[in-house]
TORKOL-4160 file (C-alpha; in steps of 0.2 Angstrom, whole numbers, padded with zeros to 4 digits, m for minus):
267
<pt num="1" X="m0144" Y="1043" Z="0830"/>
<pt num="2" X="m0144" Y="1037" Z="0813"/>
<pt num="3" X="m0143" Y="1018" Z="0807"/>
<pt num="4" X="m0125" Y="1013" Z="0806"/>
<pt num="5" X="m0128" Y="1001" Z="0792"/>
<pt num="6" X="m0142" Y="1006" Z="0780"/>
<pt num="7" X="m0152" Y="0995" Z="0771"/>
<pt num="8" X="m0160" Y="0998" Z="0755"/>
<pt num="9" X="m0170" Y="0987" Z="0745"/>
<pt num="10" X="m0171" Y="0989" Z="0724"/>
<pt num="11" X="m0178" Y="0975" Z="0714"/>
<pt num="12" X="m0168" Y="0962" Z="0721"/>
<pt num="13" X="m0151" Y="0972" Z="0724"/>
<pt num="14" X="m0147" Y="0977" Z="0742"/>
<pt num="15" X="m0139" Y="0991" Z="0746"/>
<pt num="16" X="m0127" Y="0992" Z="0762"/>
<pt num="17" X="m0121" Y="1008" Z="0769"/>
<pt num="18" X="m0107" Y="1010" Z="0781"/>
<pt num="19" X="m0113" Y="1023" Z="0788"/>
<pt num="20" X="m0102" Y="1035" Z="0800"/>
<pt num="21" X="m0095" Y="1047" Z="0789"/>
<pt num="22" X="m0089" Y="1058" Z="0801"/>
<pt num="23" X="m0077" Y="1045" Z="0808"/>
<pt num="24" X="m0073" Y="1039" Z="0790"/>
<pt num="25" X="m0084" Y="1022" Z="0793"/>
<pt num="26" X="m0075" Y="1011" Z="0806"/>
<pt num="27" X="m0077" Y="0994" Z="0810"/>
<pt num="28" X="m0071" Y="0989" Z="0824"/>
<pt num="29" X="m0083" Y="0998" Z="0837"/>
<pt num="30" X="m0095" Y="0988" Z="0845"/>
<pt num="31" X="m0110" Y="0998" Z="0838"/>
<pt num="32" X="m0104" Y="0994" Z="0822"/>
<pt num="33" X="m0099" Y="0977" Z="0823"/>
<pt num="34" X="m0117" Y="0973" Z="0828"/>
<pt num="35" X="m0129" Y="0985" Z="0816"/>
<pt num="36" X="m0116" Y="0976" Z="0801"/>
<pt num="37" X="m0120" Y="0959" Z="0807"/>
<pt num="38" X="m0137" Y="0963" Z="0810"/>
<pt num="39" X="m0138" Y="0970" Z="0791"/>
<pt num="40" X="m0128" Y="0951" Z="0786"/>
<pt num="41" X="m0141" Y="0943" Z="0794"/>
<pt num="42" X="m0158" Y="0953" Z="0787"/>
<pt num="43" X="m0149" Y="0951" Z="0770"/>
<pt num="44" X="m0147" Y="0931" Z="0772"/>
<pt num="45" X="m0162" Y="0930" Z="0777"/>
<pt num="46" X="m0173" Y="0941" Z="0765"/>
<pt num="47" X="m0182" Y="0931" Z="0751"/>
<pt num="48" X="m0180" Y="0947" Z="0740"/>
<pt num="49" X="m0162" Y="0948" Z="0742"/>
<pt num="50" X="m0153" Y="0942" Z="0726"/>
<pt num="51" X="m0137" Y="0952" Z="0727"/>
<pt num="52" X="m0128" Y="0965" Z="0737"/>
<pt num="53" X="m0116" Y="0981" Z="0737"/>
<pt num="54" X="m0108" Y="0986" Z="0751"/>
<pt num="55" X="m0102" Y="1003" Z="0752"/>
<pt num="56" X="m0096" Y="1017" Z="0762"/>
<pt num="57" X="m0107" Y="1035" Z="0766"/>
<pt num="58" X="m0095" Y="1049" Z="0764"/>
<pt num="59" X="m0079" Y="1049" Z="0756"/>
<pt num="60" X="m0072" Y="1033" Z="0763"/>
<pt num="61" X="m0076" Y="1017" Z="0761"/>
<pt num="62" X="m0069" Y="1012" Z="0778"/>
<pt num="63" X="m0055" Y="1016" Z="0789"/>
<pt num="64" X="m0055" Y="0999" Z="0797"/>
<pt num="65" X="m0051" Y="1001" Z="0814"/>
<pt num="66" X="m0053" Y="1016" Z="0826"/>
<pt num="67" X="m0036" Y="1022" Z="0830"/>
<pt num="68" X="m0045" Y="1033" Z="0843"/>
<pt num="69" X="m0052" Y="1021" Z="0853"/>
<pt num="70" X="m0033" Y="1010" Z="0853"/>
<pt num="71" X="m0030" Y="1005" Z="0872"/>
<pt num="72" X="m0045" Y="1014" Z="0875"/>
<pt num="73" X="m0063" Y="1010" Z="0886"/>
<pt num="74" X="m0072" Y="1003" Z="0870"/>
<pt num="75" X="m0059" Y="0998" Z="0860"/>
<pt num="76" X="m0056" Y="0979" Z="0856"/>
<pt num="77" X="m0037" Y="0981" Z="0867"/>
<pt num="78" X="m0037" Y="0979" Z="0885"/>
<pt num="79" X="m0018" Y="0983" Z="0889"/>
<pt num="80" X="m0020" Y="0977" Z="0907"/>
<pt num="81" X="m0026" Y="0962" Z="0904"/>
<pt num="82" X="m0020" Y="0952" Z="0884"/>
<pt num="83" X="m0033" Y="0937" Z="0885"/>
<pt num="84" X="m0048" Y="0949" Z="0887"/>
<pt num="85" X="m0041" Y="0957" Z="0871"/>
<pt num="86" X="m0041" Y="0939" Z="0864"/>
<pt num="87" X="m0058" Y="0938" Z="0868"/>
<pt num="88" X="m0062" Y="0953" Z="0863"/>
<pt num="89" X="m0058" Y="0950" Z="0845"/>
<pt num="90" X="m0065" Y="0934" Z="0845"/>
<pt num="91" X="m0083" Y="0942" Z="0851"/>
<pt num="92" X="m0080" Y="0955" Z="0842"/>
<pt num="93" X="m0072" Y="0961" Z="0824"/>
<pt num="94" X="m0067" Y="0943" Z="0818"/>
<pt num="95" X="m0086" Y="0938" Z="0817"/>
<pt num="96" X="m0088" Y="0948" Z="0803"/>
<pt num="97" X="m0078" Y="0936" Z="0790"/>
<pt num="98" X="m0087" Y="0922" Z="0799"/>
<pt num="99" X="m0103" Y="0931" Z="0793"/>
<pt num="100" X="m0100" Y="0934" Z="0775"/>
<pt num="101" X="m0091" Y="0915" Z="0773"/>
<pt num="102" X="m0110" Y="0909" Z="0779"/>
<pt num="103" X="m0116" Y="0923" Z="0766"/>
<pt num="104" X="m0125" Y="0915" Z="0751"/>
<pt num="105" X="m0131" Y="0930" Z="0744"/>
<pt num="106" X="m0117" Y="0937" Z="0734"/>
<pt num="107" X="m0109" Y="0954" Z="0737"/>
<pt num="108" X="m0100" Y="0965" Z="0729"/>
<pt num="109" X="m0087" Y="0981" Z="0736"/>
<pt num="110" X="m0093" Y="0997" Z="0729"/>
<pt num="111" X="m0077" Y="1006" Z="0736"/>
<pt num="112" X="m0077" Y="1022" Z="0734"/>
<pt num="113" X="m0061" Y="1032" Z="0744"/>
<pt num="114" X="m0049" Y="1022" Z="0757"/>
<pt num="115" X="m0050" Y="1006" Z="0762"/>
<pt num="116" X="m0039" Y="1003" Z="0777"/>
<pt num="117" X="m0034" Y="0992" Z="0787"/>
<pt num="118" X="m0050" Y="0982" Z="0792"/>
<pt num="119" X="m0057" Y="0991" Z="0778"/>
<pt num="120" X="m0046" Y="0985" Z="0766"/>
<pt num="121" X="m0052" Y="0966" Z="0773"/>
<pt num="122" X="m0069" Y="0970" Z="0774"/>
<pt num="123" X="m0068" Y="0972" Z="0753"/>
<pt num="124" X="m0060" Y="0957" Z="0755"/>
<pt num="125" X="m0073" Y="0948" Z="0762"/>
<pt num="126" X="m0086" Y="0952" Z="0747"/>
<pt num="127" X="m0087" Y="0942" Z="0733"/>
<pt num="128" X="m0084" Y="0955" Z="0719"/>
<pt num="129" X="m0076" Y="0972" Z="0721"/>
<pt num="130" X="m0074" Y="0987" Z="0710"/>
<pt num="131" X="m0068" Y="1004" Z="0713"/>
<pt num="132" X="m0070" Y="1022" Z="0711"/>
<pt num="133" X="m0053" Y="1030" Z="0704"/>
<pt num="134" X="m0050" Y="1041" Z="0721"/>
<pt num="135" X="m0050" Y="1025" Z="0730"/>
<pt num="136" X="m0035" Y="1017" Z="0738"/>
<pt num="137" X="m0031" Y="1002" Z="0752"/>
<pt num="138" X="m0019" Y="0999" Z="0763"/>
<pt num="139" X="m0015" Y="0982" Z="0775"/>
<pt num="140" X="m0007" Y="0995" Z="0784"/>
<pt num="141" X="m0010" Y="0987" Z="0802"/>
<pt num="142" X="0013" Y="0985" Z="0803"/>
<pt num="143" X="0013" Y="1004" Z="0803"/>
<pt num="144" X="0003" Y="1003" Z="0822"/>
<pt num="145" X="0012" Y="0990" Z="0828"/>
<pt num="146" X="m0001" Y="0976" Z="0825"/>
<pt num="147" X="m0005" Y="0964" Z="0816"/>
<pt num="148" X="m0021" Y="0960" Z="0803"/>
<pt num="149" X="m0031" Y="0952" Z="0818"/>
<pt num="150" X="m0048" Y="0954" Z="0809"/>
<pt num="151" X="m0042" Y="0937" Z="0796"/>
<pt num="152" X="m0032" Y="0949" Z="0784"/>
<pt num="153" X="m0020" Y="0934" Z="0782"/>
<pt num="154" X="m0031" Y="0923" Z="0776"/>
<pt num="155" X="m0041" Y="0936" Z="0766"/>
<pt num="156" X="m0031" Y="0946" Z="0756"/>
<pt num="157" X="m0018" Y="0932" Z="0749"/>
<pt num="158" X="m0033" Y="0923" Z="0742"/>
<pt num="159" X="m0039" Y="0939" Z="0731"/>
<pt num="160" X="m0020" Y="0943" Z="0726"/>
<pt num="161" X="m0008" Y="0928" Z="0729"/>
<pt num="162" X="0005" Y="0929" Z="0743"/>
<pt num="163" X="0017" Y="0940" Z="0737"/>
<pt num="164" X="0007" Y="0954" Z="0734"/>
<pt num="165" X="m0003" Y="0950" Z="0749"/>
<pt num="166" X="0014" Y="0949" Z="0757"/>
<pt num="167" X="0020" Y="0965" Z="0751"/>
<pt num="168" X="0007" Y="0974" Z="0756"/>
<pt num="169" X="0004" Y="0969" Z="0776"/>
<pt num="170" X="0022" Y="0970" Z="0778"/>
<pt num="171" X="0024" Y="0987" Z="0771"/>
<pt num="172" X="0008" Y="0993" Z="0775"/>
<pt num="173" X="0007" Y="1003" Z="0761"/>
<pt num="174" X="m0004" Y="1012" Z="0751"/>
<pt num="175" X="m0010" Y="1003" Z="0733"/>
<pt num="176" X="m0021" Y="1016" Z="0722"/>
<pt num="177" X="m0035" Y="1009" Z="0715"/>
<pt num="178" X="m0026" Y="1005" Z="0695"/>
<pt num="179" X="m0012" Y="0997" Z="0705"/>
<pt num="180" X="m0027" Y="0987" Z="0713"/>
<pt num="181" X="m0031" Y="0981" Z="0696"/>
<pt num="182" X="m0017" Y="0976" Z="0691"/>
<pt num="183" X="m0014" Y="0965" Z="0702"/>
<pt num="184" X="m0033" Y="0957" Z="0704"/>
<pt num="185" X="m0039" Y="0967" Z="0720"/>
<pt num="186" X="m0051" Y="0974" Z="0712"/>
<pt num="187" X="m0059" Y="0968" Z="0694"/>
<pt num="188" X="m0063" Y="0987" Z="0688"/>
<pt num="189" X="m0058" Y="1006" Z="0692"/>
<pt num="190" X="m0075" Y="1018" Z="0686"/>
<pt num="191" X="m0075" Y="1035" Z="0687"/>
<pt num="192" X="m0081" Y="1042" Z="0704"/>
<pt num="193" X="m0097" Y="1048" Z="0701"/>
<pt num="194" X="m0100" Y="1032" Z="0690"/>
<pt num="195" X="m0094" Y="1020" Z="0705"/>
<pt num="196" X="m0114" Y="1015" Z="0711"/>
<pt num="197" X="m0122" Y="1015" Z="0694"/>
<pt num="198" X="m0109" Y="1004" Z="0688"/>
<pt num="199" X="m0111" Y="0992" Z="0705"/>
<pt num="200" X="m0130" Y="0993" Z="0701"/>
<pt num="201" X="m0128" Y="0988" Z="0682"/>
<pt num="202" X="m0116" Y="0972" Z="0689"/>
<pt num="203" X="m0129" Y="0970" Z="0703"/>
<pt num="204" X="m0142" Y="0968" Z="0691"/>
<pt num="205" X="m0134" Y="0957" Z="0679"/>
<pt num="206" X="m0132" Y="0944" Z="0693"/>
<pt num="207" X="m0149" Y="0947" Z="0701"/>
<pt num="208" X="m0154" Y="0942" Z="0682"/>
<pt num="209" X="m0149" Y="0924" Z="0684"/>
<pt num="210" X="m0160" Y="0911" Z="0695"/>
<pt num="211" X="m0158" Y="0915" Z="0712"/>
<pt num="212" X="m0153" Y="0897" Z="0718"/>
<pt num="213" X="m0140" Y="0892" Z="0705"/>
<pt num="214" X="m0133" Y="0912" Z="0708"/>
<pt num="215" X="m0131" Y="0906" Z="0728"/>
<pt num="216" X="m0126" Y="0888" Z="0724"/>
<pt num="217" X="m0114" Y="0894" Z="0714"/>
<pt num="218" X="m0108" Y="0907" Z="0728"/>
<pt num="219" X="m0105" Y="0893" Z="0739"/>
<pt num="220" X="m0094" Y="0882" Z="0726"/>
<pt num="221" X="m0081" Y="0896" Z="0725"/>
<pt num="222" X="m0080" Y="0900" Z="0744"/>
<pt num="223" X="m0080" Y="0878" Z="0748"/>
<pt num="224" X="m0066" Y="0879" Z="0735"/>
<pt num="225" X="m0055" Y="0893" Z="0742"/>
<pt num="226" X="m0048" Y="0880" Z="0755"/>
<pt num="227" X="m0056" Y="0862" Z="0750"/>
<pt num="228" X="m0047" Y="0846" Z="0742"/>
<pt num="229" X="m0051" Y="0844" Z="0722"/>
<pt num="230" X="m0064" Y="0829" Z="0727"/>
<pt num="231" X="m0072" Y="0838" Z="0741"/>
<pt num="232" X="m0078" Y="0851" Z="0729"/>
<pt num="233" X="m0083" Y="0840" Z="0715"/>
<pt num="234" X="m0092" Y="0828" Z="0728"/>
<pt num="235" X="m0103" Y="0845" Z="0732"/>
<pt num="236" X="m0105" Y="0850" Z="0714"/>
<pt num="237" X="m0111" Y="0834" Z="0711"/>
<pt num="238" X="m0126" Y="0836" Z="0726"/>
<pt num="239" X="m0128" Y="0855" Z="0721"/>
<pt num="240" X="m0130" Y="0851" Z="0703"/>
<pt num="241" X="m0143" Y="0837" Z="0705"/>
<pt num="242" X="m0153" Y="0851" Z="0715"/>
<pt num="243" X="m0151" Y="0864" Z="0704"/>
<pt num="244" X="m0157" Y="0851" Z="0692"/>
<pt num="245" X="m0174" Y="0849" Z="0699"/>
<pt num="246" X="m0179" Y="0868" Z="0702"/>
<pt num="247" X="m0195" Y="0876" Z="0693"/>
<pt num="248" X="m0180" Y="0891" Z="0688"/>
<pt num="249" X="m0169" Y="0878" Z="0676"/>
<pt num="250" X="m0184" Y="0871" Z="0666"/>
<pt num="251" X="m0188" Y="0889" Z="0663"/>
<pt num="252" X="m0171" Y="0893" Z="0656"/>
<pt num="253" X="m0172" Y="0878" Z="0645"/>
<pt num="254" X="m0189" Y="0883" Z="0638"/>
<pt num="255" X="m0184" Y="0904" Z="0636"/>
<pt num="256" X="m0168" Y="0896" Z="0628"/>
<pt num="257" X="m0178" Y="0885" Z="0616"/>
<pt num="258" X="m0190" Y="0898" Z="0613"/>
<pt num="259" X="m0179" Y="0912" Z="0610"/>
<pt num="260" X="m0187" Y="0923" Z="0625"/>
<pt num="261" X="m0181" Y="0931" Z="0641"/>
<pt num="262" X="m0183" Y="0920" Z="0655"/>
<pt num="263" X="m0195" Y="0924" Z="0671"/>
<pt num="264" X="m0186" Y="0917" Z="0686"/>
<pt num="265" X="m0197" Y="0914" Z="0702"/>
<pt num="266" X="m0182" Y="0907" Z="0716"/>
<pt num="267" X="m0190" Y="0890" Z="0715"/>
């Protein structure tokens, strides 16, 4: 069987694949859940990991859960018996926002056709999204009968306010990918057949910067997401006095003074 979740490695820029075309790249099987986490993990810990895209093989980017597998042997609902579902969901899909919150390489959504349900959360959960112009999303869990159990509550009104968000889990339906713009889901629509040469281009200009402050930096915008004023200036304070101290800032000083390109090493 083919990996799940491929991994590809280019000058610093990961590459992630959801990759079950066939099925239109699901989420919430177990084989999935696990060969993502697992690509999470090598990516955290890879010391040539500066930045990541996250995309889907196929046409879609993800379908979010598999409606096949609903109330089936497999799927994350036990019908007979709700607190194994509860546990289910706990064990199972909700680690995934978990994993990219602890994320402090960044990630960027390459999306490039639907993005539902779970798969509209999972773009969510990267740090940076841009779309191709056939792509669309919908937080259309309403329209099953359920609700956004994967943390879609708390992930989509903090990319597009609470109305928005609002609208769209209570409707559940489609928003195309210029309507994404407008209203901050994404931060570009690109041609199609652009959409991974684009992602690479952005990939590459944040791969450019020092490694450290890049990750630092990361973790600044995800504390501040649900932290007090003080707390995040209390943590800018420690992070900056380490930033300050690394062999990449002096370098960037120096290029800057001597009018060259800077050579970051990640120390």
């Amino acid at each position: 069987m083919s990996e799940l979740v491929t991994y590809q490695i280019d000058d610093g820029v990961v590459t992630l694949t959801l990759n079950s075309p066939e099925n239109r790249n699901p989420i919430s099987d177990a084989d999935m859940i696990e060969a993502l986490l697992d690509a999470l993990d090598r990516l955290e810990a890879d010391p040539q990991a500066r930045v990541a895209i996250l995309t889907g093989a196929g046409s879609a980017f993800s379908s979010g859960g598999n409606v096949k597998k609903m109330g089936a042997a497999g799927g994350l609902n036990d019908a007979t018996a709700p607190v194994k579902t509860r546990r289910n969901y706990k064990t199972g899909i909700q680690r995934i926002p978990l994993a990219f919150e602890k994320l402090e390489v960044p990630v960027i959504a390459a999306v490039n056709g639907p993005a539902v349900g779970a798969g509209c959360d999972l773009a969510c959960m990267c740090d940076i999204r841009i779309a191709g112009e056939r792509a669309w999303f919908a937080e259309s869990f309403v329209k099953l009968g359920i609700i956004p159990g994967d943390g879609g509550a708390w992930l989509l009104q903090r990319v597009v306010g609470f109305s928005k968000a609002a609208e769209m889990a209570l409707t559940g339906d489609r928003v195309g990918a210029e309507e994404a713009l407008a209203c901050g889901l994404v931060s570009r629509v690109v041609a199609d057949d652009k959409l991974l040469d684009e992602a690479r281009a952005l990939a590459a200009r944040i791969a450019a910067n020092p490694p450290q402050a890049v990750r630092m930096t990361k973790r600044l915008l995800w504390t501040a997401r649900s932290s007090r004023l003080d707390t995040v200036l209390e943590m800018s304070a420690a992070m900056q006095a380490l930033a300050h101290t690394t062999d990449d800032h002096d370098e960037a000083v120096a290029a800057f003074i001597e009018k060259r390109d800077p050579t970051f090493s990640g120390q």
